[in-house]
N, C-alpha and C positions, 0 to 999 in steps of 0.2 A: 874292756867291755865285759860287764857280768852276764848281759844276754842279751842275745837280740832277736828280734823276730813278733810278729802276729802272736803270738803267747806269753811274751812279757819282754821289757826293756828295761834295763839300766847299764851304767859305766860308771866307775871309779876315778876320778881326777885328784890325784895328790901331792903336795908341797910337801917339804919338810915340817912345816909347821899348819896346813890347810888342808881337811879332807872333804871332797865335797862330790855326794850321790848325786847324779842326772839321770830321773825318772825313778819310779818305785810298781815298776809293773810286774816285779814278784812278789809274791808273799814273803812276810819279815824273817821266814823261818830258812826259805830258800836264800834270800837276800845276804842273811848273816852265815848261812851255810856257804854259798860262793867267794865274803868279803874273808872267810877265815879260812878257806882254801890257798890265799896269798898274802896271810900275814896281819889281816885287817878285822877290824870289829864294828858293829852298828855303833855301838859306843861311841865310838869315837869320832862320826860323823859329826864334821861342825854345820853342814846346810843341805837339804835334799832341793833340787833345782826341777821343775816339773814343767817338759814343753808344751802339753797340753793334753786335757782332761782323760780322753781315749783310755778306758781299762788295761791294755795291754802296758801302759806308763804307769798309772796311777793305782793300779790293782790291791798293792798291798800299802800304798801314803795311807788311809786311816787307821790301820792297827799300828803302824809306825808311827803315827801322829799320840796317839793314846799308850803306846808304850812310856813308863816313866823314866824308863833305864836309856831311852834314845830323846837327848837333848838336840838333837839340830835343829836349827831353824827352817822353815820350810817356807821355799820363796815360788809363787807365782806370779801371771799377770791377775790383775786387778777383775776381769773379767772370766779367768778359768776358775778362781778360785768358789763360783758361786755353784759353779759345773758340776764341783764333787761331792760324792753323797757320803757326806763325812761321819753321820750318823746321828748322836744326838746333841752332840757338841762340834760346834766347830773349831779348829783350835787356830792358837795365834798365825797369823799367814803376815810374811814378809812382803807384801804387795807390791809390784811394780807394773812399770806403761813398757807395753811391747814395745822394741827399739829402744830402749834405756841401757844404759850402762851401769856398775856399780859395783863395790870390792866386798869380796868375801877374804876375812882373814888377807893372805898376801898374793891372792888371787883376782886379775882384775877379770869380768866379766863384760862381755857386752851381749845384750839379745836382740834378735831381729827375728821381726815378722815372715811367717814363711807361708805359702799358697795350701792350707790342708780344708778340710770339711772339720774344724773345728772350733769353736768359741774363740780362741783368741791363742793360735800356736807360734809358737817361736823356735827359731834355733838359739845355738848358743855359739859362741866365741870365748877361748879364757887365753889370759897370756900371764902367766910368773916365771922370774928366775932367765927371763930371754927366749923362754920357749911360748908358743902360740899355738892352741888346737882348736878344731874349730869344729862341730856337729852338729848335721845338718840331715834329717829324717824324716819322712810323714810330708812329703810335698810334692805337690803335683807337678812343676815345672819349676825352671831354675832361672828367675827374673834377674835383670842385673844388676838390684840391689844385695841378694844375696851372692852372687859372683863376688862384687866389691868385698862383701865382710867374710869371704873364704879366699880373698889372698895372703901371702905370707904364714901361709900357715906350716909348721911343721909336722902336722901330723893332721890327716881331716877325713874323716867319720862321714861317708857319705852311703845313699839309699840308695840300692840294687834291688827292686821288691819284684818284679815282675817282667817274664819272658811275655815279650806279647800275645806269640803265637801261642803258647801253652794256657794264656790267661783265656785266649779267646775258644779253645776246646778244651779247657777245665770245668771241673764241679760248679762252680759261681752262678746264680742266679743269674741273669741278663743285668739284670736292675743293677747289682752290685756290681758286676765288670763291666760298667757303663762310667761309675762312679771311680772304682780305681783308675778307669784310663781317664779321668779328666783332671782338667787341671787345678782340682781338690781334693785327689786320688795321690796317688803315688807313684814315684822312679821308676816307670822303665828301664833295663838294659840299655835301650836304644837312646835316650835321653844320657843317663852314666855316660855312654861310652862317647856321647856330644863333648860333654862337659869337660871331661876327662882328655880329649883331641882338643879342643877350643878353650880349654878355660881352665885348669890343673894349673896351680901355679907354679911355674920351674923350681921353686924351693921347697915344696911340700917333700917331703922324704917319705915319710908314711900313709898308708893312704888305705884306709878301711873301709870294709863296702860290705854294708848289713840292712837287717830288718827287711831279709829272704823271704819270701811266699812259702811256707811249705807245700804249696799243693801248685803254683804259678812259676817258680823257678828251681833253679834246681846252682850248688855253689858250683858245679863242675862247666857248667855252662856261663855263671857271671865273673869264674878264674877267665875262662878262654877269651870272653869279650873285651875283659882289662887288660890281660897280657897285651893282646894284640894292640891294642889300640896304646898301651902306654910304650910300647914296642916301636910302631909305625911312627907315635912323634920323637921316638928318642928320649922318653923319662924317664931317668930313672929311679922313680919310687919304687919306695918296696910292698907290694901290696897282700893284703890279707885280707881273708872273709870271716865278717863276725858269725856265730854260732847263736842258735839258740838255745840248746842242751849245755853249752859247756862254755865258762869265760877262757877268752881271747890270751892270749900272751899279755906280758906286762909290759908297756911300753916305757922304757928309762931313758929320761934326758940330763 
């Protein structure tokens, strides 16, 4: 995870032979500054993967798009793609239907539909090489079509955005913490920690929990809630909290 959080999102997923960006919600300058903190370059991006339109994902996709020196291909659904303000060209887009499957390089992909306040959002699912990760962000509830496409996963990237208590005596307009708690908003704790006792598949090993409120939760508070609760069923994942200022460890399969 290069960042996560309400001020920009992406992650780095990569093959021996397939490198592929999920979301572009930093700028190209930060993006390639984080990618060559572990080794990596925009260059060498074969696909930017984009869940949906929301600035905080997409913030820095058209200067990466208009950059010459960054060849990846850029894949949305068919309906976010009209969402972003590309500027005066819009460039080639990989288009696919929400729920579609499809390979990148020796990466297969799957997407699903997930419950946001957004044109047409999606998680994703990738599986190469025997290994399976799955990332799932920006949704207000956890339907049980997305349960289905986060089992078997060995590594899965799930949303911890909001202490409820905190959300409901924070700064937030009414109107806006009306809208994060519904189920167009986004992850509760309390929801995580549902899913996480009901629904964690026994074989996930890793198990990341981001895209933090800065002003609604706090990581000391959404460590204590998953300890516990991966604790109380007996799981043993190993869990970590993605950052917003700083990318994540690298996770090697």
């Amino acid at each position: 995870m290069l960042a996560s959080g309400s001020s920009g999102n992406a992650a780095l997923l990569a093959t021996g032979k397939t490198r592929i960006l999920v979301d572009a919600g930093l700028s190209m300058r930060e993006t390639g500054k984080r990618l060559g903190a572990i080794g990596e370059n925009l260059a060498n991006i074969d696909a930017i993967l984009i869940t949906h339109e929301h600035s905080d994902h997409v913030g820095g996709l058209p200067v990466m798009a208009r950059n010459k020196d960054i060849r990846a291909a850029i894949y949305l659904t068919r309906l976010t793609a009209p969402a972003i303000d590309w500027g005066e060209n819009q460039p080639h887009i990989e288009a696919f239907q929400a729920g579609a499957g499809f390979r990148i390089g020796d990466v297969d992909v799957q997407s699903f539909s997930v419950p946001h306040d957004a044109v047409d959002p999606v998680g994703f699912c990738f599986q190469a090489e025997g290994v399976r990760i799955g990332i799932a962000t920006d949704l207000g509830y956890v339907p049980e079509s997305i349960k289905f496409h986060l089992r078997r996963t060995d590594l899965l990237m799930l949303e911890a955005n909001h202490d409820l208590d905190m959300l409901k005596v924070g700064p937030y307009p009414w109107s806006v913490k009306q809208r994060v708690m519904s189920r167009v908003g986004h992850l509760s704790n309390l929801v995580m920690s549902d899913f996480i006792a009901q629904d964690l598949d026994s074989c996930t090993a890793n198990l990341v929990l981001g895209h933090l409120s800065e002003h609604n939760n706090h990581p000391a508070i959404v460590r204590l809630v998953a300890t516990q609760t991966l604790e109380a069923r007996g799981h043993p994942a190993r869990l970590a909290i993605a950052e917003q200022g700083a990318p994540s460890e690298v996770y090697r399969f």
